[in-house]
N, C-alpha and C positions, 0 to 999 in steps of 0.2 A: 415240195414246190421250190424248185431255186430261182432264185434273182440272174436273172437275163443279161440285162443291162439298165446300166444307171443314163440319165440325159438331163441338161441342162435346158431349157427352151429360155431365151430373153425374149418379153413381149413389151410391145411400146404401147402406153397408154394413150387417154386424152390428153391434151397440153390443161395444165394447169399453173395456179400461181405460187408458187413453193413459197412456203412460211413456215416460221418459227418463234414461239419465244419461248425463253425458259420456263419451267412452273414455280422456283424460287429463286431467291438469292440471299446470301448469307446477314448474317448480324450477331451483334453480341447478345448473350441471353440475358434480358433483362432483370434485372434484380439480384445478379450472383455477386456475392463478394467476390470472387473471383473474375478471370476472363474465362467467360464458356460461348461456346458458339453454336446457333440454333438460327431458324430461317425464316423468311418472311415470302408472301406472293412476291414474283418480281411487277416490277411496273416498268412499262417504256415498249417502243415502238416493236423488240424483235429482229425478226430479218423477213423481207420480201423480196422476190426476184420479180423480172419479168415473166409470164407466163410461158413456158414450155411442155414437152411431152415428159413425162415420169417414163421408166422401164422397171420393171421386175424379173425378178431369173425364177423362173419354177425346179425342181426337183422332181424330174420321172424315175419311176423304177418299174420295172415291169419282169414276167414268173417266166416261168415257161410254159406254163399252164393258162398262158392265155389272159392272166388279170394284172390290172396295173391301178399305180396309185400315182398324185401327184400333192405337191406341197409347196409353200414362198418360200423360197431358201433366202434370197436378198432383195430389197428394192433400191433404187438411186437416181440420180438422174441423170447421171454418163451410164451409155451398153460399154463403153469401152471395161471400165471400173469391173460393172458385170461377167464379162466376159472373162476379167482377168479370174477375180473370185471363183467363177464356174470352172475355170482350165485349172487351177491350182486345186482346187477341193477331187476333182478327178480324178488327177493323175495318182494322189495320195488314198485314195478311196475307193475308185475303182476295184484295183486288187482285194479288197479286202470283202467287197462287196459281191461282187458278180461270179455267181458258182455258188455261193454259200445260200444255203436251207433257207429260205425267207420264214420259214416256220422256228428254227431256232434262235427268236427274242433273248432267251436270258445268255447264253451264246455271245450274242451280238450285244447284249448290254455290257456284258466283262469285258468283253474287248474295246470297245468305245470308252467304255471308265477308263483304262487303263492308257488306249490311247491319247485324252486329257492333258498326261503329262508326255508320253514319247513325243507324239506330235506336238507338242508345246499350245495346246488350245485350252490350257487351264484359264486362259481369259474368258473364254466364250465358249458354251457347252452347245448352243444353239443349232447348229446342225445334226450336231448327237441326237439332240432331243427330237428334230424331225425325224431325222432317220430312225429313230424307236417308235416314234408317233406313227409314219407312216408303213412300219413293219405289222404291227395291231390295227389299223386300216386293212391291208394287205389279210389276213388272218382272217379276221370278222370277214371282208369279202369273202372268202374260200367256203367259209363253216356258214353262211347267207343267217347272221349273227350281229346285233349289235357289241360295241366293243364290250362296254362294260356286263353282258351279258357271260359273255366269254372267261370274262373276270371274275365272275363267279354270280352277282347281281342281287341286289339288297333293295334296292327301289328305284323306281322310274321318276321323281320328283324328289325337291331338296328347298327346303324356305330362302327364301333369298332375301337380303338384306341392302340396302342402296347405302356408299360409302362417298364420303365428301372429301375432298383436298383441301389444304390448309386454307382456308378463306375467310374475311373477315365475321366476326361476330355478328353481326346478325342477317349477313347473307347464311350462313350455319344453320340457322335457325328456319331460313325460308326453304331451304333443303331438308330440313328435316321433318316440316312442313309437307313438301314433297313426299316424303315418305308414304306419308299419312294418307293422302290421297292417291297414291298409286297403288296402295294397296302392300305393301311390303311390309314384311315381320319383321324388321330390325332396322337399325341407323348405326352407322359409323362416321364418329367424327377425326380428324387431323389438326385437330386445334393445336396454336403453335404461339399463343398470346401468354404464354406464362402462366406458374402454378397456380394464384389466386383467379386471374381470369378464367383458367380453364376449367378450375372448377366452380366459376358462377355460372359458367355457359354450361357448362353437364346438368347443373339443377335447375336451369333454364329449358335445358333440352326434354330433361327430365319430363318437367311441369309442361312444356305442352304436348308432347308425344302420350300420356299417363303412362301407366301403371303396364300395362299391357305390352308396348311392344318392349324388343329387347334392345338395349344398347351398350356400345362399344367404344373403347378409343384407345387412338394410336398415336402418340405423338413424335412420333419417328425419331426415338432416337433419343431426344432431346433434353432427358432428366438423368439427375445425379442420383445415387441410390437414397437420401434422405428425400429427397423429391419426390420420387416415385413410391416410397412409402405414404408421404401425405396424402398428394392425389390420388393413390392407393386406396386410401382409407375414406377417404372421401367419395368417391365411387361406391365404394362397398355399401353406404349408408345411402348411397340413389339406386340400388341396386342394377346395376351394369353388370355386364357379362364376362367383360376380360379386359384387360392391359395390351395394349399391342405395341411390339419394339418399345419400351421404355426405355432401357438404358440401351449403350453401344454394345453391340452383339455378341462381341469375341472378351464381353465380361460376363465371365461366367461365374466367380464368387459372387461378384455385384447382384445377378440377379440370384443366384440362393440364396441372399442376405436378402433380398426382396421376394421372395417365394416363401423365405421362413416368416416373414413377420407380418405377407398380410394372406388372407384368406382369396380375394381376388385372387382369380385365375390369370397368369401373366404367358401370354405368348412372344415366342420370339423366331428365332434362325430363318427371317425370310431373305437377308441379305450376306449371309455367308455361304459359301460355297462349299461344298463334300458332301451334302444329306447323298443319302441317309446315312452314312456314315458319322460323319461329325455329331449327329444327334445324341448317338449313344450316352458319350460322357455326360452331355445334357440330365438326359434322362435320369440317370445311373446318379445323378448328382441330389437328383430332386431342384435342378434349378430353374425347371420352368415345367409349367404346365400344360399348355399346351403347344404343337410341333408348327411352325408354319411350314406350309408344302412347298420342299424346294427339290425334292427328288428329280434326277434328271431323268426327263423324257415319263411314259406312264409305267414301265417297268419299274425306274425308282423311286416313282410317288406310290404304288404298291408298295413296294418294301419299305419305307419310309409309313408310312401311315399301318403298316402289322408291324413292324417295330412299336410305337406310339400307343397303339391295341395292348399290346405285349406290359406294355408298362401302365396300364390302365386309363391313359390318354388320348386327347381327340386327337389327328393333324385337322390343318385347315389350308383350301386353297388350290386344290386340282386340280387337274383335268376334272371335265363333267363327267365322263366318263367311269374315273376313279372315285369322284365322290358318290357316283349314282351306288358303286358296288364294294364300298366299303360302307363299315357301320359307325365308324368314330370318325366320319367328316359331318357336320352337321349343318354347316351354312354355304351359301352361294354367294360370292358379294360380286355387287354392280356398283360399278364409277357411277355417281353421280354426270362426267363429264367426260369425252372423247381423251384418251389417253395423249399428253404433247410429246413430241418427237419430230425427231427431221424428217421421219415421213407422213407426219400426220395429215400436208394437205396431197399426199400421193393416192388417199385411198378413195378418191373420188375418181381419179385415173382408171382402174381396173372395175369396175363396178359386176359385181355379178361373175368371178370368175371361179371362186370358189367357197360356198354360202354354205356358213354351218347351220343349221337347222334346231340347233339349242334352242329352247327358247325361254324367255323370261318371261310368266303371265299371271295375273291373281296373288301374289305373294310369292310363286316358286320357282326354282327351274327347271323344266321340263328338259331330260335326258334326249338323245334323239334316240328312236326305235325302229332304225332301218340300219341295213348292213353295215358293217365296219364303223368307222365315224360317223356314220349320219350323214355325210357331206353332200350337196348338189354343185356337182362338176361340170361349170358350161366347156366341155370339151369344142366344142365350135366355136368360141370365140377363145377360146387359146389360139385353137391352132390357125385363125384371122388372125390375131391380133402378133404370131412370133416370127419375128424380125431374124435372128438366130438359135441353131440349136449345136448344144455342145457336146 
């Protein structure tokens, strides 16, 4: 099955009112003899515009065999901007793309890895990752196969856990509250109030969540390695699941020296770049226990999580797909809260144009079990709503 042609479509939304505010802003970390730096909710107005239209650029790729897939490649709210993005990703892509086996994924994953650095997009993998995303679409359509099916397939359900952003103390609590009532196996908190606060709020959380559900925390980042040994140890004894990003990333003795001395399971590498590769030395080190999923696109979160297998360890953090058909992913998490971003009031612009069918219900989430992704593609209001195609 070869790749046809690649298209750009720009489609203009409803007018909406673009908004923004940060989710933090910096501070010093309270109580260090030292200066360390760690973050608080930000507070104040943001940004508001006047109400306008949003636009999106979608990503077509279509076989010769008659089947086609589509994806968000960028939203904004200049088509000009769009358009630019779309004619430049082309020209360079194009080539590389169209004629080639839509069937050879791992193929087209070495070449994308590789292209990261020729084409200088080690900033941003994001289109890589569609373009693998939407070749495993492309696949599963052909073999009339869910993805993760194809992948080999381990289960149709995964518990899901509801995860909180750094917010104050006892809004935490009314979220985790939340939990409790919607029915969810686990809580994750981003407490970000310092080591002694944070751990009266984990024995807080503890005590009203009992005994039963599982919990978690992350505090991004934000502890020194005697740090993260306390509230380490401190968890272990409310019995919590794991450590997430404790120290800064690219410390890798830091967190062996924090791997050797608590028993808590410490996760990291969600924010460095190269998985699966970079993990190796991780692993090989014994300085962390579990992988966060940063594999590009679902080919690398495959290799990335049988790496992880290999060395006895979960990853966490997937595609659904990847966690449905792998065995050492074991959680689902959900934002407590609409992710912020400068697109975040764009996504009432497009409503309904391309609707993954995951779904979260009763404690877990449900894989989808229809062809390729799962996905419901209103192909009708694309092709209403696109203004240009590239």
């Amino acid at each position: 099955m070869k790749i046809e042609s690649i298209s750009f479509q720009i489609l203009e939304g409803d007018s909406v009112e673009p908004e923004w505010r940060p989710l933090r802003t910096m501070r010093e970390y309270p109580g260090s003899h030292k200066v360390r730096f760690g973050h608080r909710l930000f507070s104040g107005e943001g940004i508001r515009l006047d109400p306008r239209p949003a636009y999106t650029c979608l990503l077509r790729i279509r076989t010769d065999e008659n089947l086609e897939t589509i994806g968000t490649f960028s939203t904004g709210w200049g088509k000009e901007d769009l358009e630019w993005q779309a004619r430049t990703f082309k020209v360079q892509w194009e080539p590389e793309l169209v004629g080639a086996d839509a069937l050879n994924r791992e193929y087209m994953w070495h070449k994308m890895w590789m292209a990261r650095r020729y084409f200088h997009m080690h900033h941003s993998a994001a289109p890589l990752v569609l373009i693998d995303t939407l070749l495993w679409d492309l696949a599963g359509l052909r073999a009339n196969l869910p993805v993760h099916k194809l992948l080999g397939g381990f289960r149709d359900r995964v518990p899901a856990y509801l995860t909180e952003t750094g917010i104050p103390y006892e809004d935490t609590l009314k979220s985790a509250q939340r939990a409790i009532d919607e029915g969810f196996h686990g809580f994750k908190d981003h407490s970000m109030l310092g080591i002694e606060t944070n751990l009266a709020l984990a024995k807080d959380i503890r005590d009203l969540v009992g005994d039963e559900m599982v919990l978690m925390h992350d505090p991004v980042q934000q502890y020194s390695v005697d740090d993260a040994i306390k509230v380490s140890r401190g968890l272990e004894a409310l019995d919590y699941l794991w450590i997430e990003e404790p120290l800064q990333e690219f410390d890798i003795n830091g967190l062996k020296k924090l791997s050797d001395a608590v028993d808590l399971p410490v996760m990291a590498l969600e924010s460095i770049q190269g998985n699966p590769y970079l993990a190796t030395p991780y692993l090989a080190a014994g300085a962390i226990d579990i992988v966060r999923q940063t594999g590009m696109g679902i080919t690398g979160q495959v290799k990335l999580a049988n790496l992880a297998e290999m060395f006895g360890m979960n990853a966490h953090g997937g595609n659904p797909h990847v966690v449905a058909a792998v065995r050492n992913d074991d959680w689902w998490e959900v934002a407590a809260w609409p992710a912020t971003g400068s697109d975040r009031s764009m996504g009432g612009s497009f409503p309904g144009l391309i609707r993954d069918t995951m779904e979260v219900r009763d404690g877990f989430m449900y894989v989808p079990q229809t062809p390729g992704l799962g996905r419901e593609i209103d192909w009708d209001q694309i092709e209403a709503r696109t203004i240009m195609t590239v």
